[in-house]
C-alpha positions as MATLAB code, in Angstrom:
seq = 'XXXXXXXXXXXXXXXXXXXXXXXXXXXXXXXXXXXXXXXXXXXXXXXXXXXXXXXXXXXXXXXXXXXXXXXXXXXXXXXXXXXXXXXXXXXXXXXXXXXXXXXXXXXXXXXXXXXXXXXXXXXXXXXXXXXXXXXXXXXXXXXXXXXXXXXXXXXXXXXXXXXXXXXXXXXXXXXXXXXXXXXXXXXXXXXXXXXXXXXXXXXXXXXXXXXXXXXXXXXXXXXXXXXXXXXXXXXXXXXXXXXXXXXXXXXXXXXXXXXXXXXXXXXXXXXXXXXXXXXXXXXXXXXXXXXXXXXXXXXXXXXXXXXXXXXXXXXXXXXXXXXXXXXXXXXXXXXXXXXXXXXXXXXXXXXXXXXXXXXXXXXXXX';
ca = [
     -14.951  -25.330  -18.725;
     -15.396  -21.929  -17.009;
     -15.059  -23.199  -13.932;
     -11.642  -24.699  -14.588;
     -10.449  -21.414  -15.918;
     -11.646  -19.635  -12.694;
      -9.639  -22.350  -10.778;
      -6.701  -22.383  -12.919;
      -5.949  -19.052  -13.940;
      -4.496  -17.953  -10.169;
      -1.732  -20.826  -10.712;
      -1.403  -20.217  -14.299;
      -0.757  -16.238  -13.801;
       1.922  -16.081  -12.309;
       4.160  -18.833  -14.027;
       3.140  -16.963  -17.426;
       4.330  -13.718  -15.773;
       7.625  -15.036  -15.058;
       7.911  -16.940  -18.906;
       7.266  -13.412  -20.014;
       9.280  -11.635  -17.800;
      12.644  -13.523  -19.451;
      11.973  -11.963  -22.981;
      10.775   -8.904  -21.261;
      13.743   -8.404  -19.948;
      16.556   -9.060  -22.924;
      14.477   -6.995  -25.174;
      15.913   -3.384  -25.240;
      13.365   -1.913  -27.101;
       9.670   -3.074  -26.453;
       7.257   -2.411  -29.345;
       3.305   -1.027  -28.494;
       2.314   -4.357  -29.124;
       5.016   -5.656  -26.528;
       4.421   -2.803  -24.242;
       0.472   -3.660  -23.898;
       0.840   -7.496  -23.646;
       3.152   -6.914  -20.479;
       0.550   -4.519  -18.945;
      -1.908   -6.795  -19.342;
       0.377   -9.968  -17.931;
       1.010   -7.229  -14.918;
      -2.499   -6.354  -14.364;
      -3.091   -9.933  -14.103;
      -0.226  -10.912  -11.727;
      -1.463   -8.206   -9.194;
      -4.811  -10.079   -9.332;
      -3.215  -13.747   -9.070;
      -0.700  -12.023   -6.005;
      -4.191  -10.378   -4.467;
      -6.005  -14.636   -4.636;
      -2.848  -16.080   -3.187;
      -2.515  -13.421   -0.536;
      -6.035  -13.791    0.696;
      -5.880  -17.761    0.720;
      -2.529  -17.258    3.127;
      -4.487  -14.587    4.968;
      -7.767  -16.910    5.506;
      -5.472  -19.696    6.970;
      -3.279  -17.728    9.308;
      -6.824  -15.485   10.379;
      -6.850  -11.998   11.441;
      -4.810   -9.881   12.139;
      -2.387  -11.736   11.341;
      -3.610  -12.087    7.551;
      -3.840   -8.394    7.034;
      -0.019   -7.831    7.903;
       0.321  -10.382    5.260;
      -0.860   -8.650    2.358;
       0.437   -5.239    3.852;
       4.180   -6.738    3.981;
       3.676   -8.067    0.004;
       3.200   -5.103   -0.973;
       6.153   -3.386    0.694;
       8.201   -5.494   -0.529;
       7.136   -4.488   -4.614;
       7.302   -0.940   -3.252;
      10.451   -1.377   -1.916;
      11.922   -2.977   -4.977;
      10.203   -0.552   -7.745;
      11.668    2.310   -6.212;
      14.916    1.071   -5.660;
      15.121   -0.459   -9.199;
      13.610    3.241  -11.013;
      15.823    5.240   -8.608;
      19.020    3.026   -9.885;
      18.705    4.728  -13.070;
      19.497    8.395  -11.956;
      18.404   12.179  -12.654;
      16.381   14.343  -10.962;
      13.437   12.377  -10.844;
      15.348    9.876   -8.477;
      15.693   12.042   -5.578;
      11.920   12.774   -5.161;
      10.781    8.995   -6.396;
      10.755    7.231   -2.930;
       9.248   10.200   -1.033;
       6.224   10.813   -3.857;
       5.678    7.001   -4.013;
       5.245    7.124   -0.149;
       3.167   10.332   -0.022;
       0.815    8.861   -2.439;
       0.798    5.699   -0.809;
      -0.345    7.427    2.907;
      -2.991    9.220    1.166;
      -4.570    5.943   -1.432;
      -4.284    4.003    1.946;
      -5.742    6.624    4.191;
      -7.899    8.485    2.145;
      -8.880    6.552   -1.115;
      -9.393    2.797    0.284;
     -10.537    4.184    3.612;
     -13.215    6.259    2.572;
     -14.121    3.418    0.123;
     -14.433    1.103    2.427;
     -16.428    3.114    4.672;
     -18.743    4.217    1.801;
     -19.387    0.323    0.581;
     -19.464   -0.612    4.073;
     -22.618    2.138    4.957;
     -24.334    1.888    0.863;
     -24.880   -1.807    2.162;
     -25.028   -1.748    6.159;
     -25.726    2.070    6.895;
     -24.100    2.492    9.612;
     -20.251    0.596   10.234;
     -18.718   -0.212   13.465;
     -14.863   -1.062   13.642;
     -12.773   -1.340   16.788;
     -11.523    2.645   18.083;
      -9.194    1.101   20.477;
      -6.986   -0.287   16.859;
      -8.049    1.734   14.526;
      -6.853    4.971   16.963;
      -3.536    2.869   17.538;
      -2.949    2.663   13.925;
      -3.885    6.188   13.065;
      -1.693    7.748   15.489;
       1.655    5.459   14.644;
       0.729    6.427   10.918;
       0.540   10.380   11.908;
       3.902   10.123   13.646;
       5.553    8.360   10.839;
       4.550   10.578    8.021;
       5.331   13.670    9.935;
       9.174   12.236   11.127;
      10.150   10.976    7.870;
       8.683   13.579    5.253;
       7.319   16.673    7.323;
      10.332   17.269    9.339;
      13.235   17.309    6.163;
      11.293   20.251    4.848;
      12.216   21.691    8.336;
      15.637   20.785    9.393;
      18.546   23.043    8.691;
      21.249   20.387    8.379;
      20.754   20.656    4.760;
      20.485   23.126    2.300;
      17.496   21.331    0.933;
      14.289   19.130    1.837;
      16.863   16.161    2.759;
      17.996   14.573    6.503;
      22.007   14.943    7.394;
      23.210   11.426    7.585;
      22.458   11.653   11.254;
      19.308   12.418   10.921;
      18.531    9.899    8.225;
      19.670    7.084   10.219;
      17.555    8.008   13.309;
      14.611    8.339   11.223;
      14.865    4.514    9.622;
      15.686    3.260   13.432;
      12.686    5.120   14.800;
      10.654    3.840   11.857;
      11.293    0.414   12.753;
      11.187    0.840   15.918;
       7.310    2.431   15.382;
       6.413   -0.445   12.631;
       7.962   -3.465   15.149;
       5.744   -1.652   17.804;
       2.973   -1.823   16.088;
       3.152   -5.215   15.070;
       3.388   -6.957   18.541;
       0.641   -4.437   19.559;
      -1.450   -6.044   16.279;
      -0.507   -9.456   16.917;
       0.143  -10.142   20.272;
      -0.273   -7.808   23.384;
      -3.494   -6.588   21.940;
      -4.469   -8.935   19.158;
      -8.395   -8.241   19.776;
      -8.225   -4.497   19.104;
      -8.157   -5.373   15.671;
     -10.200   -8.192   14.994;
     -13.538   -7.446   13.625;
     -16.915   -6.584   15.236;
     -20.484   -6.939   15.401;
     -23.083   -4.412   14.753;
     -23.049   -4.009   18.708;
     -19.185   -3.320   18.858;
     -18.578   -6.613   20.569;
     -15.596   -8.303   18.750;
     -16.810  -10.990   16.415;
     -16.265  -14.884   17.308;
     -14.403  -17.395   15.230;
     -17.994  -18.596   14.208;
     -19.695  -14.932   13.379;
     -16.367  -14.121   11.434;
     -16.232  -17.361    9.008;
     -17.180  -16.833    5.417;
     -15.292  -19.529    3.587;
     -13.581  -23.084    4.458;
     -10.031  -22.765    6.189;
      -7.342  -24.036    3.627;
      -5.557  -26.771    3.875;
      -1.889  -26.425    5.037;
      -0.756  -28.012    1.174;
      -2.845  -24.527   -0.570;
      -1.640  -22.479    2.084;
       1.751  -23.472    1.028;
       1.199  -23.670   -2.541;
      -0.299  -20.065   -2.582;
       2.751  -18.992   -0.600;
       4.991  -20.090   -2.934;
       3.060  -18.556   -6.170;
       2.504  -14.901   -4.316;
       6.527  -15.049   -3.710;
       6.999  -15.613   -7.140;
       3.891  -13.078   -8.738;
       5.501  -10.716   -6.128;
       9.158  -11.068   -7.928;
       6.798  -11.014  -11.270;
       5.762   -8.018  -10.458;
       8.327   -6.539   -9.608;
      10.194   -7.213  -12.868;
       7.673   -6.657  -14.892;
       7.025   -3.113  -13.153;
      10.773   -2.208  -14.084;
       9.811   -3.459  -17.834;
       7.086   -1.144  -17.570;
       8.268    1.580  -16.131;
       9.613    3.719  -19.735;
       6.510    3.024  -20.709;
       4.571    4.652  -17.576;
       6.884    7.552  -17.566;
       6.790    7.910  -21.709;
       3.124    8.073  -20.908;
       2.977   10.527  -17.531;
       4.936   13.219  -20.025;
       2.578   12.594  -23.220;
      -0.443   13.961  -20.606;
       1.428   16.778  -19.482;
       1.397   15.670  -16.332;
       4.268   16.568  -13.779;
       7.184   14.172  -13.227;
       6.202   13.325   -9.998;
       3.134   11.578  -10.734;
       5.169    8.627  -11.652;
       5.254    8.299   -7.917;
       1.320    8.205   -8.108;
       0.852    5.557  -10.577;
       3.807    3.340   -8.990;
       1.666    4.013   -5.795;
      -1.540    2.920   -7.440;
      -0.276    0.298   -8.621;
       1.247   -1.428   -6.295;
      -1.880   -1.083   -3.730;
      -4.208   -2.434   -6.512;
      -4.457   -5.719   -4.178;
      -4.941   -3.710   -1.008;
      -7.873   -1.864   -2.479;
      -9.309   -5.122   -3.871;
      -9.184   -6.842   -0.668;
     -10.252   -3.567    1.557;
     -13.174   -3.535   -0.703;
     -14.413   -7.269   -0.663;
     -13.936   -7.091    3.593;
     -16.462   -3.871    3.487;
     -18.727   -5.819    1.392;
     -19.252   -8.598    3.733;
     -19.006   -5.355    6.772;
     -15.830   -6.266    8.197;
     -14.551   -2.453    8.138;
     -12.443   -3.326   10.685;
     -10.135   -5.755    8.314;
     -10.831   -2.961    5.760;
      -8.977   -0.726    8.288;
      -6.580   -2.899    8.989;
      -5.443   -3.059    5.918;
      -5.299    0.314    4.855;
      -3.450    1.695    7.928;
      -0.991   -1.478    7.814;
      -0.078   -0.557    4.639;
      -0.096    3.052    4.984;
       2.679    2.038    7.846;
       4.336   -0.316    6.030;
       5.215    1.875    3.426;
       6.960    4.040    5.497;
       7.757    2.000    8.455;
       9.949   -0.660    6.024;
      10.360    1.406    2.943;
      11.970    4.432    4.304;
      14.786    2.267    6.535;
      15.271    0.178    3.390;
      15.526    3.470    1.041;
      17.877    5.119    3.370;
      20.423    1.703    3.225;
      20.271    1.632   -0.204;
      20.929    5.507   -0.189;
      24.106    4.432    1.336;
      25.484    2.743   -2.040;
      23.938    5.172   -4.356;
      25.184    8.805   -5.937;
      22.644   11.492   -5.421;
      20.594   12.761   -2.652;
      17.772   11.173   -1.066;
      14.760   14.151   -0.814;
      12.544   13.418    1.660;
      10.349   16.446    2.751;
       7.117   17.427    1.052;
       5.967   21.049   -0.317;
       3.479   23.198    1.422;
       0.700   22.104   -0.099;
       1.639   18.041    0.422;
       2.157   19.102    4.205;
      -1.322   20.688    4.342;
      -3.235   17.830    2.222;
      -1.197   15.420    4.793;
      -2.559   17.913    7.987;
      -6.150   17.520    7.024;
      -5.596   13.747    6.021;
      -4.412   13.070    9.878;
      -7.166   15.431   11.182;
     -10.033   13.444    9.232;
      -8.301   10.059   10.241;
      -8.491   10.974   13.660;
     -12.536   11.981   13.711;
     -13.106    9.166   12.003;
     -11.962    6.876   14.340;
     -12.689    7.826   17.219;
     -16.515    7.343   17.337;
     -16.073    3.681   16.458;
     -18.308    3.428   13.735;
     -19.245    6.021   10.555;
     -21.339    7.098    8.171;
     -21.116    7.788    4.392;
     -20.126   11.438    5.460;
     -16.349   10.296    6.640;
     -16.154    7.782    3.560;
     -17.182   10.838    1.662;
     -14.976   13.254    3.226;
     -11.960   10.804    3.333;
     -12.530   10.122   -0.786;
     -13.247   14.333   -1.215;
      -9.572   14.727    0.143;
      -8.270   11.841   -1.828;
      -9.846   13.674   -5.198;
      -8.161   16.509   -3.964;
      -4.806   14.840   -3.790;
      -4.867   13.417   -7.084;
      -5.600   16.992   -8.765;
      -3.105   18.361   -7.039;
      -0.773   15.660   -8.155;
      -1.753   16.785  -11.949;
      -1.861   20.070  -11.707;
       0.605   21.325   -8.777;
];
């Protein structure tokens, strides 16, 4: 019996999710009762979305599997802030740009230094690939500083926003960076970011398999029930939502940590799957999926924030305050030294998770 629920409940999640999502949705006014029995449908969609993802991800292999999950994610991002930001006030100018700070610094600070920490508690010492991991940092660094360093700098505006100008050359260069990237990843130089051995040497087909391939009938089944936990999600994210900002302002805490727990969130699958890949010390994947996502959320979000700027009232605030900028600094800085060795130690996954605990009480108490 246990075993069928195990089996079932990554099919059954997601179809639930989307029969509660209808009622969800005409109800105006959700009760506490209401209000916890979609958090707990949500909790379990991300879960379902994180099983499906990782069954696509085995099939297609690395890297191509990490730019899966990275890409999912983007797209809830993309549609949570868009759908919160549709409802106006201040809040709305600053909601994409705190969602995407907190995103760079989960991804590069939080799930990286996990990883590296579960990674050396079990294996001591991890190795990765510098040659990707160094590719990915730097296109990350020269992301976050073009699309949310530089508005706090530019004096188009009277504020932390881009002219129109500027905004559209940021969203082309940030595809233009992310598309980069992603033939670098997946075809020009596909083995800087597969996996490795304890002796650096990039791991065979062999060394790297941990489960049966799926068949091409549960690849496509999984695809099919991520696309529609994603949309589940998604929905029942903007259901949510009163809920988590009714909540953020019972703490006291500022408006902007909205941002944080959208952020949180929506990586909840990332940091599953960052953290099962350390386990079995692939840091590399671990990597991989941090940084892609870290990129992702600026590298897709941004260009599809600035288009939907374009059909929106209100301004779209972009660039971060001084202490943001200097948190984001010393993120880049650590990034860097981490990398470039090739392997660590449980000093950078403790240094990486220091700076994370930093940015989250920061994000409480400004």
């Amino acid at each position: 019996m246990t075993s069928r629920i195990l089996r079932a409940w990554p099919v059954g999640t997601p179809i639930i999710a989307a029969l509660v999502l209808v009622p969800a949705f005409v109800m105006h006014d959700l009760g506490t009762v209401a209000v916890v029995v979609v958090a707990v449908v949500l909790a379990g969609t991300i879960l379902a979305a994180v099983h499906h993802a990782e069954v696509v991800a085995h099939r297609v292999g690395e890297p191509f599997g990490s730019l899966v999950l990275a890409v999912a994610v983007t797209v809830i991002e993309v549609a949570l802030i868009i759908t919160l930001s549709s409802s106006g006030g201040p809040k709305a100018e600053t909601l994409a740009r705190d969602t995407v700070f907190s995103a760079v610094m989960i991804t590069m600070n939080g799930l990286v230094g996990l990883a590296i920490l579960i990674g050396t508690l079990r294996h001591n010492t991890v190795r990765f690939n510098q040659e990707g991991a160094s590719a990915a940092t730097m296109t990350v660094a020269a992301l976050a500083v073009l699309t949310l360093v530089l508005p706090t700098f530019t004096t188009g505006t009277d504020d932390s926003s881009f002219t129109m100008a500027q905004l559209v050359f940021v969203a082309l260069a940030s595809l233009a960076l992310y598309g980069l990237f992603v033939v670098t990843q997946t075809v020009a130089h596909r083995d800087f970011f597969l996996p490795v051995n304890r002796a650096g040497g990039v791991l065979t087909e062999s060394e790297d398999a941990h489960a049966e391939r799926p068949t091409s009938r549960a690849t496509l089944t999984s695809l099919g029930l991520l696309l529609l936990a994603l949309v589940a999600v998604v929905g029942l994210a903007k259901v949510e939502s009163p809920a988590i900002e009714a909540g953020v302002a019972a703490v006291g805490f500022p408006p902007s940590f909205v941002g944080v727990v959208i952020a949180l969130l929506i990586l909840l699958p990332e940091g599953i799957a960052a953290s099962k890949a350390a386990a079995r010390n692939r840091i590399q994947t671990s990597l991989n999926l941090a940084m892609g996502s870290a990129m992702a959320s600026i590298g897709l979000t941004i260009p599809a924030i600035a288009v939907a700027s374009f059909f929106t009232d209100g301004v779209l605030l972009l660039g971060l305050g001084s202490a943001q900028i200097v948190l984001l600094a010393l993120t880049i800085v650590a990034a860097v030294l981490t990398v470039l060795p090739g392997r660590a130690t449980r000093l950078q996954g403790g240094v990486h998770l220091v700076i994370f605990a930093a940015f989250i009480v920061l994000s409480v108490s400004p």
